[in-house]
C-alpha positions in Angstrom: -20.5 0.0 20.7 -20.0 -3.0 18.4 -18.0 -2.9 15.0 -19.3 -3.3 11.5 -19.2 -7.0 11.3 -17.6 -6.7 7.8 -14.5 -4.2 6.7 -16.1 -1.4 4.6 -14.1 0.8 2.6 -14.5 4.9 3.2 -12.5 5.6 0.0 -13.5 3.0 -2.4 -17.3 4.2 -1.7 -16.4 8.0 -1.6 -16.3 8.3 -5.4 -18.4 7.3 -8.7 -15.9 5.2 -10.1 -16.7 4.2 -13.9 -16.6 0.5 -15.0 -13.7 -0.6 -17.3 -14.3 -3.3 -19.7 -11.8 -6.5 -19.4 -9.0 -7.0 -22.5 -10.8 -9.3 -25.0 -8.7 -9.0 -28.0 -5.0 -8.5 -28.9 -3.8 -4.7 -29.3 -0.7 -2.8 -29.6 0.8 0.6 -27.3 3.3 2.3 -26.9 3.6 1.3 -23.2 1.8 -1.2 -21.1 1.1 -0.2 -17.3 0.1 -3.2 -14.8 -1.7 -2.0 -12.6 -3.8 0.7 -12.3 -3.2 3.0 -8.6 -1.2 6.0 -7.8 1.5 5.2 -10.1 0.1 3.5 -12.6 -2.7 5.5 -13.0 -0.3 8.9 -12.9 2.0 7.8 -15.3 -0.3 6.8 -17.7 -1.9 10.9 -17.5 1.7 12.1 -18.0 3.2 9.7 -20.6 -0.6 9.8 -22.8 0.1 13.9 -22.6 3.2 13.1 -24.4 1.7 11.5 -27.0 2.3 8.1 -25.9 -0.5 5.3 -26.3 -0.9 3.8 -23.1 -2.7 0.8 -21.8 -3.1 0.2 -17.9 -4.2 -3.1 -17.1 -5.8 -4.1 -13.4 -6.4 -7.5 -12.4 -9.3 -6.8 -10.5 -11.4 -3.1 -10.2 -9.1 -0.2 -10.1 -8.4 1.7 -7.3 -10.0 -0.9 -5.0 -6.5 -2.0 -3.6 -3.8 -0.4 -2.0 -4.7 3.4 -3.1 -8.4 2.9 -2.2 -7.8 1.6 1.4 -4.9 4.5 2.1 -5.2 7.6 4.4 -4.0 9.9 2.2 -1.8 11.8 4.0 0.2 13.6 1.1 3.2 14.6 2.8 6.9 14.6 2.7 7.0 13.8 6.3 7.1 9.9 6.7 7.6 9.5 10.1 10.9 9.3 11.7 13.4 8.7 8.4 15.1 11.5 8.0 18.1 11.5 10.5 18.2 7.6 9.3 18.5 8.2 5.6 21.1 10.6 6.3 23.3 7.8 8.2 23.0 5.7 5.7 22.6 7.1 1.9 24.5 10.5 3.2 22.7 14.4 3.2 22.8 14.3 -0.6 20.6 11.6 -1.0 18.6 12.1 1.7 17.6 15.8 0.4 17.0 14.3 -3.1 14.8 11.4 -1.0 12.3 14.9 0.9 12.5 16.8 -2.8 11.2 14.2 -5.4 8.0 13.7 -2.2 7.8 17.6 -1.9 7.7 18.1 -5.9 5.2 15.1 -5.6 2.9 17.5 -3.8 3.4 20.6 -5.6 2.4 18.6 -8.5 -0.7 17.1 -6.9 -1.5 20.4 -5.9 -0.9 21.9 -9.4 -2.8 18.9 -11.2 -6.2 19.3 -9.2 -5.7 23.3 -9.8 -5.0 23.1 -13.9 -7.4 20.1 -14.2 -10.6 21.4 -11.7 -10.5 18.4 -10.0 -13.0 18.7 -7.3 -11.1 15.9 -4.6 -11.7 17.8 -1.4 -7.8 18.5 -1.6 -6.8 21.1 2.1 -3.5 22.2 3.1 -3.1 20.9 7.1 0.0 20.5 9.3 1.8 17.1 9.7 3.0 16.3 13.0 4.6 13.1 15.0 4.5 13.3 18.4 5.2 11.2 21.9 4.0 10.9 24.6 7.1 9.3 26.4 10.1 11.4 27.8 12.1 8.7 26.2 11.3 9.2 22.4 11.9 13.1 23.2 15.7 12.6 21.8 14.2 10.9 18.7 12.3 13.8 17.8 15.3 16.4 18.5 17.4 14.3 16.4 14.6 14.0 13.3 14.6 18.1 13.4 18.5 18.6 13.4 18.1 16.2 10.3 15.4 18.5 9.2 17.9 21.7 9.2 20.5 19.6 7.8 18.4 19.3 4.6 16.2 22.6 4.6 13.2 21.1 5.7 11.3 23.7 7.5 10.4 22.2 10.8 9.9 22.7 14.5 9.4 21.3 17.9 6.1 21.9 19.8 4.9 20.7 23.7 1.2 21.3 22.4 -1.3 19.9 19.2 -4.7 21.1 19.1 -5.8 16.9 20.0 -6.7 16.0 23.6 -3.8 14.0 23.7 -1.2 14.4 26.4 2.1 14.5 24.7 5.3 15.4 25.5 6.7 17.0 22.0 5.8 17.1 18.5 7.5 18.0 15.5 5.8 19.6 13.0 5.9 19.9 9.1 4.1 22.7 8.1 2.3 23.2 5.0 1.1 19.1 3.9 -2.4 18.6 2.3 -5.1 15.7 2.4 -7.2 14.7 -0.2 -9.8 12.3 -2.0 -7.3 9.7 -4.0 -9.8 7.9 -5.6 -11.7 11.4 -7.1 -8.5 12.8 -7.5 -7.3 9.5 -10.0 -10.8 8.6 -11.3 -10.6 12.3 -12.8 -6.8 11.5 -14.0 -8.2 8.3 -15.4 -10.8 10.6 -17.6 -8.5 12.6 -18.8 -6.1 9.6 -20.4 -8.6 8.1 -22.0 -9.7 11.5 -24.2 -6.0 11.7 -24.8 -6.7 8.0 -26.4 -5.1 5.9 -23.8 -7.4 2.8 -22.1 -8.0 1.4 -19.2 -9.1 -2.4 -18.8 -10.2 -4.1 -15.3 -10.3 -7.8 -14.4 -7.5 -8.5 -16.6 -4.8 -10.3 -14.9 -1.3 -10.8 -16.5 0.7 -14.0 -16.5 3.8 -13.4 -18.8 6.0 -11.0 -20.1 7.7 -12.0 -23.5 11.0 -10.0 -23.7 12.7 -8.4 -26.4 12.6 -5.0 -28.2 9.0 -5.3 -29.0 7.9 -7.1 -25.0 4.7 -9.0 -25.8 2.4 -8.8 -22.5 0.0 -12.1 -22.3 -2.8 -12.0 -20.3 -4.9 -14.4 -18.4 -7.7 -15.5 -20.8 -4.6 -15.3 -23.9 -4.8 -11.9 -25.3 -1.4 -10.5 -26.5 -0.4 -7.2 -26.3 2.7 -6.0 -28.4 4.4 -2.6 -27.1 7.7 -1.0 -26.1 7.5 -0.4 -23.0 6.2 -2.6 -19.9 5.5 -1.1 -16.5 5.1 -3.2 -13.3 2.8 -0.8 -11.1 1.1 -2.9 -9.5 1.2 -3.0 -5.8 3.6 -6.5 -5.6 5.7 -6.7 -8.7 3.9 -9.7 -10.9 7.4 -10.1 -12.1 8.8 -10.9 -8.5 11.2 -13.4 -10.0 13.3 -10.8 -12.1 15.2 -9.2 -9.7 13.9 -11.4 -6.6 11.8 -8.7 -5.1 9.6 -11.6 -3.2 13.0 -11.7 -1.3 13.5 -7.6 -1.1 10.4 -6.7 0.1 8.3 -7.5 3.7 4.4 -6.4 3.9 2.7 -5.0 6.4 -0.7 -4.9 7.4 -2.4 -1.8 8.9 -5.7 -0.9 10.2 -8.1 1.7 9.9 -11.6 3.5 11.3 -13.6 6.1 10.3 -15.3 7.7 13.0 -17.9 10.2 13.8 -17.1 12.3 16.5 -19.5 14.8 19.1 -16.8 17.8 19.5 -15.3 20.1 16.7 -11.8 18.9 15.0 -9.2 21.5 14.5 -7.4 20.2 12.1 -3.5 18.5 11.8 -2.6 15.1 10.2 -1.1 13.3 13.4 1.3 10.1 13.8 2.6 9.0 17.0 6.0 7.7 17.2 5.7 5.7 20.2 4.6 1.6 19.9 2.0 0.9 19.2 1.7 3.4 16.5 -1.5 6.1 16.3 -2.2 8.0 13.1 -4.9 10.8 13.4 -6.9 12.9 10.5 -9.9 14.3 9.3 -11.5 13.7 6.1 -14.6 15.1 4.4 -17.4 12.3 4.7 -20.1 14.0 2.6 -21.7 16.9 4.3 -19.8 16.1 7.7 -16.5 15.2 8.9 -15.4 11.9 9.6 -11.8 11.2 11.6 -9.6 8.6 10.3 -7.8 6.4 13.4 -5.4 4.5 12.2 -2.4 1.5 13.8 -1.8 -1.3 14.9 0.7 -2.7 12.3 2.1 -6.2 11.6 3.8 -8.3 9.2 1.2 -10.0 7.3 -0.2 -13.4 8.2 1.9 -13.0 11.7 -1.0 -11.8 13.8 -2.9 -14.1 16.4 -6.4 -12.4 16.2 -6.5 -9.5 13.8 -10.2 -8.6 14.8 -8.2 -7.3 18.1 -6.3 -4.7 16.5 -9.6 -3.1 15.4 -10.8 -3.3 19.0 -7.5 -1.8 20.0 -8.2 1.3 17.4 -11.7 1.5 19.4 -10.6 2.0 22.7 -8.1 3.9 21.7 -10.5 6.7 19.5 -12.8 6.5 22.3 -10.0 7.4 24.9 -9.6 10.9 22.8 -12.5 11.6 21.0 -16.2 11.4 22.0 -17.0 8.8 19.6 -21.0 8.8 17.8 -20.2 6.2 15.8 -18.0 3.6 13.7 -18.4 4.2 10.7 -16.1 2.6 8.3 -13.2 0.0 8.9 -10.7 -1.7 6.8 -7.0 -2.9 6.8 -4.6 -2.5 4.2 -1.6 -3.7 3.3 1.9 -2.1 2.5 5.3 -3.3 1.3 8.6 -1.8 2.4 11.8 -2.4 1.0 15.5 -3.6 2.6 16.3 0.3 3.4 12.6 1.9 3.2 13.5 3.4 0.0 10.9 2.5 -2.7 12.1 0.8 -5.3 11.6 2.6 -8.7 13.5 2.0 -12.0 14.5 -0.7 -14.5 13.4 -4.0 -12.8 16.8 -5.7 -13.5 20.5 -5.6 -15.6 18.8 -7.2 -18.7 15.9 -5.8 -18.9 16.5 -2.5 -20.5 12.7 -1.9 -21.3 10.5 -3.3 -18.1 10.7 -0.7 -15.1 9.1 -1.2 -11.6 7.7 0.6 -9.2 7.3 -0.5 -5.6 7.6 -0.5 -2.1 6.4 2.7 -1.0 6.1 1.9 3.0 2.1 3.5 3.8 3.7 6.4 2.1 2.4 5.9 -1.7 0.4 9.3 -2.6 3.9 11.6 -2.4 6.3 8.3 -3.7 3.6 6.8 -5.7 3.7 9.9 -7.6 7.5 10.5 -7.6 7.7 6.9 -9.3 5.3 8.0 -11.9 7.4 11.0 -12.6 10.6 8.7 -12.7 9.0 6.2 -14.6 8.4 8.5 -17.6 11.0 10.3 -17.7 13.1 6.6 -18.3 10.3 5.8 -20.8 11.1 9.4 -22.6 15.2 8.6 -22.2 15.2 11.6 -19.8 17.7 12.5 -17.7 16.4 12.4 -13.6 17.9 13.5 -10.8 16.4 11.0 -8.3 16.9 8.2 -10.7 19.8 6.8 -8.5 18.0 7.3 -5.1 15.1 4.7 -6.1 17.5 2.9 -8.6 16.4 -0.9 -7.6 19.5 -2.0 -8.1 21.4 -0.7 -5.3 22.6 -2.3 -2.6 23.8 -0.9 0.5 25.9 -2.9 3.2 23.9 -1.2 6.0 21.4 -2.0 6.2 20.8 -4.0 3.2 22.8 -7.3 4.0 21.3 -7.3 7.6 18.0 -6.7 6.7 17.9 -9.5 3.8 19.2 -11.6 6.1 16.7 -11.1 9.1 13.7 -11.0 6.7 14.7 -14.5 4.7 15.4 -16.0 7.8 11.5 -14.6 9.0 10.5 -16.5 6.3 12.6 -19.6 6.7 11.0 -19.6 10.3 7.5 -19.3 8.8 7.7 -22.1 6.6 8.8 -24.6 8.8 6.4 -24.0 10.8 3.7 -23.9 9.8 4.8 -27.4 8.2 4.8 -28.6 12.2 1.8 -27.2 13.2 -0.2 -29.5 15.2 -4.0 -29.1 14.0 -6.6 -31.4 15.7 -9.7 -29.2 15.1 -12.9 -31.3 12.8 -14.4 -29.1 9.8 -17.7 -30.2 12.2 -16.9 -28.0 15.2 -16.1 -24.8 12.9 -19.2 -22.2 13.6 -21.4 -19.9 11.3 -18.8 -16.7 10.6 -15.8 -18.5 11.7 -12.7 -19.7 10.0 -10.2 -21.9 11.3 -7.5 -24.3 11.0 -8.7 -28.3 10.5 -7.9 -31.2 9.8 -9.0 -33.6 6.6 -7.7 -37.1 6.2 -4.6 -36.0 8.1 -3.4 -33.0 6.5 -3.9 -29.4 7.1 -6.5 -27.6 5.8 -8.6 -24.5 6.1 -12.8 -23.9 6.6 -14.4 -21.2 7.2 -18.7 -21.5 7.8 -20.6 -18.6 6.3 -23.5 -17.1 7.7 -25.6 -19.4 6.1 -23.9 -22.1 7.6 -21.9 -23.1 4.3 -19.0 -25.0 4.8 -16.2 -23.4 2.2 -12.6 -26.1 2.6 -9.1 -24.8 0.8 -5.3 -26.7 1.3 -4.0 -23.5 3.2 -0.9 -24.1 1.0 0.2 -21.2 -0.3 0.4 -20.9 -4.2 3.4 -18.1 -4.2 6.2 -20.8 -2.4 4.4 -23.4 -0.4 4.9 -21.6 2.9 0.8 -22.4 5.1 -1.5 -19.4 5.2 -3.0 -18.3 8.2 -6.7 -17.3 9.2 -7.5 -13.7 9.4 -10.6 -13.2 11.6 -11.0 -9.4 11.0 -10.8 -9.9 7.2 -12.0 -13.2 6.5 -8.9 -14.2 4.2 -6.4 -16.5 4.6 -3.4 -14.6 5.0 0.6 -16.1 3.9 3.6 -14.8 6.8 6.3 -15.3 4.3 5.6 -12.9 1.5 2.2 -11.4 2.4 0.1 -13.2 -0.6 -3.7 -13.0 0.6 -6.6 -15.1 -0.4 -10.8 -14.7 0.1 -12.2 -17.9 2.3 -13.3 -19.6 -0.5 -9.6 -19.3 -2.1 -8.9 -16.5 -4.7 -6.3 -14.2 -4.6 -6.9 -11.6 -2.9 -3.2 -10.2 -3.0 0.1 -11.3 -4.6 3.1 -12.4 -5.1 0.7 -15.2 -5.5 -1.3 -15.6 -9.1 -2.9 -19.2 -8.5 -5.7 -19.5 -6.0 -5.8 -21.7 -3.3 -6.8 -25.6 -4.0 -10.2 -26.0 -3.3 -11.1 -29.2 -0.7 -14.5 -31.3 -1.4 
């Protein structure tokens, strides 16, 4: 059985998604949203029904990022966290950490109920499980955290997979849905309320003050009170020096047919490497999502293996008809796996942020939202200090900086040294690969037309050297997970300039 030779998206293609025109003028609102996924898109529904005139800007299409490539598991259970948000941020904390994701749901749920929005939304089970005797103790410890904070929860030595495990615990009472229905029909609703929604408009400044002034790209001005940073990397990253408080991961997905019934149960395996397992509604039939094989972006060898991986994996459980669908994504997560969510730093009184959600955005992507406009509204919030991004925590804060800055001090000197003796010549038809041009480092990749596309693999963000990402076909950056296409646009930030072009 042979992949797709390109990454297709199941949830950017599983919904009629309306085209939004680009900002060609300067406008005034009430509050200016960057970027348009779970949270931005969310916030903007709940601050335009409170009367608030709301713009959300996307740099490219919405919802073909981070919320369109997700799983959508919505569920308070994100893997083992739990017993280790107790040890460090103490029970209190750690309750208010499961009760802003659980309200998350209820609302979801509650939302698609009071709006008839028809997203294929089902309750289902969440489980992790092991399959090794020595992860058992994990799992024990994850459920007396569990009764510590009134999470209803219990261990299991059987899941309705053919997987041999040896225990799971489970969170009963989760749900799964269509994200990209579900928003596209959020989306609808904001704009009757008289909010709007631009695509392929990418911002470049914000000018502070009481009034900020949001300048776009192609030099449209919009004046507001309000400016939210929603978009999956902050495209402030200076202010506050997130590019130094956040690592992203990569993550990889397919959606595959299978010849035997599926019953039911959102699955994630604790165990290295990790397995997620769930079913999703593929139009008249189900499809199974198998999902792993995670790595700090631009830090893998040969991603095309990791989708190979997924294969003989899926085919070891299931009996597998076909591949249908496959795609990575990519996910930030913070110094102590807490999203950051509030005012983006001291001085800035009137910008907020939202980020970081760790391939757990539908429950804290809408938590954020909830946050965010309640500190637009001057409303008190109970899990304001749990997200609150400036907190600092010696453990594991200090250590984890630390380890992650020296990651990246690593990367860059590196890929400084690399050797590279490779000629643009030898590069073949749908490969990409390091060269070298007049003695310096460069990247080609040779479409299937034969097509030779050359880009300095510098990368815009802080000069650290991209590397080649066979599964994707993007040149990927290991220091702060920027991303561009082979011929050199961004893909994904921190990074807004595209890679230098090579004649």
């Amino acid at each position: 059985m042979q992949l797709p030779q390109f990454p297709q998206s199941y949830w950017t293609s599983s919904a009629d998604i309306p085209e939004y025109p680009k900002l060609a003028k300067d406008i005034e609102a009430d509050v200016v949203i960057v970027g348009a996924g779970i949270t931005g898109i969310t916030a903007g529904y709940l601050l335009s029904k409170e009367g608030k005139k709301v713009v959300i800007l996307e740099a490219g299409r919405i919802l073909h990022g981070t919320t369109g490539h997700t799983t959508a598991k919505v569920t308070a259970q994100h893997d083992i966290i739990y017993d280790e948000l107790i040890q460090h941020f103490g029970e209190e904390k750690a309750r208010l950490y499961y009760e802003a994701n659980r309200d998350a749901l209820d609302f979801i749920r509650k939302t698609v109920e009071e709006e008839g929005i028809s997203c294929n939304l089902s309750d289902e089970d969440a489980y992790l499980y092991t399959q090794s005797d020595n992860e058992i103790a994990k799992l024990e410890k994850e459920l007396r955290a569990y009764e510590k904070l009134g999470i209803e929860g219990k261990l299991t030595d059987r899941i309705d997979i053919p997987i041999g495990i040896k225990s799971a615990l489970i969170m009963k009472s989760q749900a799964r849905f269509d994200p990209v229905a579900y928003l596209t029909a959020l989306n609808e609703r904001l704009s009757r309320l008289g909010s709007q929604v631009y695509e392929n408009t990418t911002v470049i400044k914000v000018e502070e003050g009481e009034s900020p002034v949001v300048v776009t790209e192609s030099g449209n001005r919009i004046v507001c009170r309000h400016v939210i940073s929603a978009s999956h990397f902050p495209f402030l990253d200076w202010k506050g020096f997130y590019f130094a408080r956040l690592h992203a991961e990569r993550s990889y997905v397919l959606g595959v047919r299978i010849g035997q019934p599926y019953n039911g149960g959102m699955y994630l395996g604790v165990d290295q490497p990790k397995r997620s397992i769930r079913e999703v509604q593929s139009g008249n039939e189900p499809l199974i999502l198998v999902g792993g094989e995670g790595h700090k972006a631009g830090q893998s060898a040969c991603t095309i293996n990791h989708y190979e991986a997924l294969q003989s994996f899926a085919e070891s459980v299931f009996d597998v008809k076909e591949i249908a669908y496959r795609w990575s994504t990519q996910d930030l997560v913070t110094l102590d796996k807490v999203p950051y969510v509030g005012q983006i730093s001291a001085g800035a009184t009137n910008i907020f942020v939202a980020t970081g959600y760790r391939k757990w955005g539908m429950t804290n992507g809408t938590a954020a939202a909830h946050l965010l406009k309640n500190r637009v509204l001057e409303i008190e919030d109970r899990y304001r200090d749990v997200f609150d991004p400036s907190r600092l925590h010696a453990d594991p804060d200090i250590k984890t900086f630390m380890k992650e800055n020296v990651d990246v001090a690593k990367n860059l000197i590196s890929g400084k040294l690399e050797s590279v003796y490779r000629s643009p010549d030898s590069v073949a038809n749908n490969e990409g690969a390091l060269v070298r041009i007049n003695g310096k480092r460069a990247g080609a990749y040779r479409d299937s037309e034969g097509t030779l596309h050359l880009v300095d693999t510098t990368c815009t963000h802080m000069g650290c050297e991209t590397n080649w990402n066979d599964g994707d076909r993007t040149w990927d950056c290991p220091c702060h997970g920027s991303r561009f296409s082979y011929t050199g646009e961004v893909v994904e930030g921190p990074a807004k300039a595209p890679l230098g072009k090579i004649e």
